[in-house]
N, C-alpha and C positions, 0 to 999 in steps of 0.2 A: 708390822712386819715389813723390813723392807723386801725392794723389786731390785735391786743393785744385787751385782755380783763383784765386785771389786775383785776377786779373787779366780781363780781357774778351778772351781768344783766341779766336775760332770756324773751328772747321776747315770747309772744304769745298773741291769739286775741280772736274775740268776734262775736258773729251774729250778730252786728251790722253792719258788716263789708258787710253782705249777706242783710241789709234792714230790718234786724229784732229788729223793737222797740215798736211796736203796735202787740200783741200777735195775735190780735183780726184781723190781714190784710189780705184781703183775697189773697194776690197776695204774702204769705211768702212761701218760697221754703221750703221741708221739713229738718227736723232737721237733719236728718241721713246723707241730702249732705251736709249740714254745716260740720257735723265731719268731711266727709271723704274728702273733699276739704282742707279743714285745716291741714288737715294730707298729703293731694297731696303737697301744697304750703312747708311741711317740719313743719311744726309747733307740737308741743308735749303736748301745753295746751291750754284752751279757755275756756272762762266763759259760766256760765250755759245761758245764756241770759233771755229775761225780761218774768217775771212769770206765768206761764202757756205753755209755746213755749216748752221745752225740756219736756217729761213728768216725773211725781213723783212716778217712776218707780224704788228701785233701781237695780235690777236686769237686767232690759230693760236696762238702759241706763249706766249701768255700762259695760255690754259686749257690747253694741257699742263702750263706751271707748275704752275697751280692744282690742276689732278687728280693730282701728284704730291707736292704740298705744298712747290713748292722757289720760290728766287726765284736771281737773276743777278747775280752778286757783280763781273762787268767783261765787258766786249767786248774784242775782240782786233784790234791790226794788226798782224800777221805778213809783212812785205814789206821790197822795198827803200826804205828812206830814204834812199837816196844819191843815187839820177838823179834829175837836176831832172824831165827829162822821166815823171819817175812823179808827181811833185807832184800834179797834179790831181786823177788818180785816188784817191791817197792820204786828199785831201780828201772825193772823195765817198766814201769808204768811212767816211770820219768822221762823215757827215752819216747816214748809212744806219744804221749802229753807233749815234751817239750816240741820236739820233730812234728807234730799236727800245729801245734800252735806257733811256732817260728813263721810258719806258711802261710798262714791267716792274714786274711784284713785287718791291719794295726789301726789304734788311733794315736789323734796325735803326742806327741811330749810336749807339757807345759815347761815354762821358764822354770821354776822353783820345783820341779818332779822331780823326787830322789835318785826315780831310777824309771826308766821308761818301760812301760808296757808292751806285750802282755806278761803279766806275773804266774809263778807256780805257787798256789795256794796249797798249806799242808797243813792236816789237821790230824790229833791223835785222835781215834776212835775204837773202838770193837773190845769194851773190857767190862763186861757185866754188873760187876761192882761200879763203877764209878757213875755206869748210866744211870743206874738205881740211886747214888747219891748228886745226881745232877744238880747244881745249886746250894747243894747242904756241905757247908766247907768243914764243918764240926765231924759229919760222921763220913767225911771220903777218905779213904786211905790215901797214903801218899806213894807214890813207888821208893822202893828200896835202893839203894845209892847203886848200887852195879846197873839194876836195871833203868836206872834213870841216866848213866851212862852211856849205856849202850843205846839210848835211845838219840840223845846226842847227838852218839856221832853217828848213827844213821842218816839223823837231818843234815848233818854236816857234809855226810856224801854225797847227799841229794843234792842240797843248794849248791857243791861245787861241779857236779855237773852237767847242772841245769842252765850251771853260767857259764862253765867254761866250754861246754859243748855246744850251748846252743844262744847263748845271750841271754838266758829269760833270769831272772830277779826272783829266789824264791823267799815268799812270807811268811811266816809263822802264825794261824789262826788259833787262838784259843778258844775252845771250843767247849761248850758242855756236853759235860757226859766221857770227857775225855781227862788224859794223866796232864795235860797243861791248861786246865782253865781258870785256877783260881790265884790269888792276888801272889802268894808266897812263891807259885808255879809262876807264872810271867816274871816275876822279876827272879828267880835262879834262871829261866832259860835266857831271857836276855845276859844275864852275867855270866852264864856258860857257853853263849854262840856269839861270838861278836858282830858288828854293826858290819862288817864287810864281807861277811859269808851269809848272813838273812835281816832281813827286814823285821816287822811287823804286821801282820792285816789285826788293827781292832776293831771289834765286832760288837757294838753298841747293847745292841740286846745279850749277845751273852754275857756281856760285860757286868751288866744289870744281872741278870739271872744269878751271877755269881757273886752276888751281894756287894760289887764295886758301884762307883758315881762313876757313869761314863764321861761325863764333865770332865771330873779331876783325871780320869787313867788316861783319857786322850792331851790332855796336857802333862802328865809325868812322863808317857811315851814321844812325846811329841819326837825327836830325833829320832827315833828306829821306826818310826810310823810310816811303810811307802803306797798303802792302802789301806782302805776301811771299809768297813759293811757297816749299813743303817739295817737296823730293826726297831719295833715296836712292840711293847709288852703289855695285853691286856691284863691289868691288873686284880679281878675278881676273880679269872681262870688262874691265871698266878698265884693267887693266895691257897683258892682251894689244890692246883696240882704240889702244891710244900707240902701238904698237910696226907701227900698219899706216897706212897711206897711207888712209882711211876720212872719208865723211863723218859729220857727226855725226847724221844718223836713220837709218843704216846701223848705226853704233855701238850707237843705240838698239835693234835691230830683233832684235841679237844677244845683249840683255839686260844693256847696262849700268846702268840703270834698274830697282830693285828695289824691292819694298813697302817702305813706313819702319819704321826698326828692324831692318833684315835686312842692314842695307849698312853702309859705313864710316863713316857720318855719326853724327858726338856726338851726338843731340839730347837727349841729357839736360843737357849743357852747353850747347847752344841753348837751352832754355828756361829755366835758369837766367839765360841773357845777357837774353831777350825780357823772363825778370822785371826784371831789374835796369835796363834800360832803360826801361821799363814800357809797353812797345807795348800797346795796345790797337786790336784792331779784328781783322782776316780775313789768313785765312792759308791758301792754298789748295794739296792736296795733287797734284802732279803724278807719272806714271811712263809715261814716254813710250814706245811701243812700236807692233811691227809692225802693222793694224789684223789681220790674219789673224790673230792671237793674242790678239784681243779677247775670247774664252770664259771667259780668265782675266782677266779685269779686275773682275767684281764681288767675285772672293774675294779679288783684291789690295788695291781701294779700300776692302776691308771690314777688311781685315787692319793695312792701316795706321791706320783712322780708329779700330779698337780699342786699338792700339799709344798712340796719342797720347793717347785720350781715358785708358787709363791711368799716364797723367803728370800731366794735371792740364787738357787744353784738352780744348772740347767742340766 
């Protein structure tokens, strides 16, 4: 493995990491050990996590940055983007997000960065049917053409303004358990939202989960790519959560989500691809889990950001 970074990778992570994806859990640890753990493990940024969990505070949660030395690498929309009737909502949660995270401790912008940080991370979510087929590209439905429209252009009003309001860069996370995670979905939404209204975040392990080579989908994206998430995928709990009717943070809950380097994911051939590519810019490490097993989250987020940093990112 090399120790060379030729290239401007910076790792950092996410409350997902500590169990935080349902705001609303009552078993989530508080935010302030999320910083300051994150900041134990050696880490310098982390996303705001999913909407409502960090408060819309700037001042509050700005000198928690500061007295932890981190800054906020994207905010998060974890919801439905299908129903019209979520629209609005949707929007104010973009205005709440972007206006908290415009204010923030930034980091910096690399030479070759598409689009400078912090980002608005969006993901489809909340549709019963599809969490049950999380990973099974056979038996998920597909959304219906009006409603895969209107989902559209909901993200379309978001990303513009998210950018014209406030600067921030929104990405498009394909997600399991959600209407855009699998191979046919990522490429109609890239060919239906162009490169100048959103980006990309790919997300290594769902990428995997969704029966793609994250190898190849990070080189076929390589141009709409302006971030990424690492994950790791244990692959015995993998096998067995296919084989059950599960949703996917159920799956998570039972450890299919592991430190990086400890799962079935190449990333020695990822970062060979990330070089050849030549991504520059933040790459953030997720491992998604129960929050009642958050006691192991700082040796895990510690484990992985060691793993990595001896490959060559920092």
């Amino acid at each position: 493995m090399t120790k060379q970074n030729p290239l401007n990778m910076f790792i950092t992570t996410a409350p997902c990491c500590w169990g935080v994806d349902d705001p609303k859990n009552p078993y989530l640890p508080a935010w302030q050990r999320v910083l300051e753990e994150a900041s134990l493990a050696g880490y310098k940024g982390l996303e705001l996590g999913p909407y409502g969990y960090l408060p819309l505070d700037v001042n509050l949660v700005s000198n928690a940055l500061n007295q932890y030395n981190l800054f906020i690498i994207a905010g998060t929309i974890f919801n439905d983007l299908v129903s019209l009737s979520n629209r609005q909502a949707l929007l104010l949660q973009t205005d709440n997000i972007c206006r908290l995270i415009s204010q923030l401790p930034k980091p910096n912008q690399y030479p070759n960065q598409h689009y400078a940080a912090p980002y608005l991370t969006i993901m489809d979510w909340g549709h019963d049917v599809r969490d049950y087929t999380a990973g099974h590209s056979d038996r998920a439905p597909r959304l219906p053409l009006d409603d895969w429209k209107g989902m559209v252009e909901t993200i379309k009003l978001i990303a513009k303004h998210s950018f014209d309001t406030y600067g921030i860069r929104t990405v498009i996370h394909p997600h399991a358990g959600g209407y855009i995670e699998f191979s046919d979905e990522i490429e109609k939404i890239v060919q239906d939202i162009d490169s100048q209204t959103a980006g990309l975040c790919i997300d290594t392990g769902h990428t995997y989960y969704a029966g793609m080579d994250p190898v190849k989908t990070l080189s076929h994206y390589q141009e709409r790519i302006d971030y990424i998430h690492f994950k790791d995928i244990n692959l015995s709990v993998f096998h067995n959560v296919m084989q059950e009717k599960i949703r996917f943070f159920d799956a998570c809950a039972k450890g299919v989500m592991c430190p990086i380097g400890q799962g079935i994911l190449d990333y020695p051939s990822i970062y060979i691809m990330l070089k050849q590519i030549k991504y520059e810019g933040f790459i953030t490490i997720e491992q998604e889990r129960d929050p009642r097993h958050a006691d192991g989250s700082l040796q895990d987020v510690k484990a992985s950001r060691e793993f990595l940093n001896k490959m060559g990112f920092v």
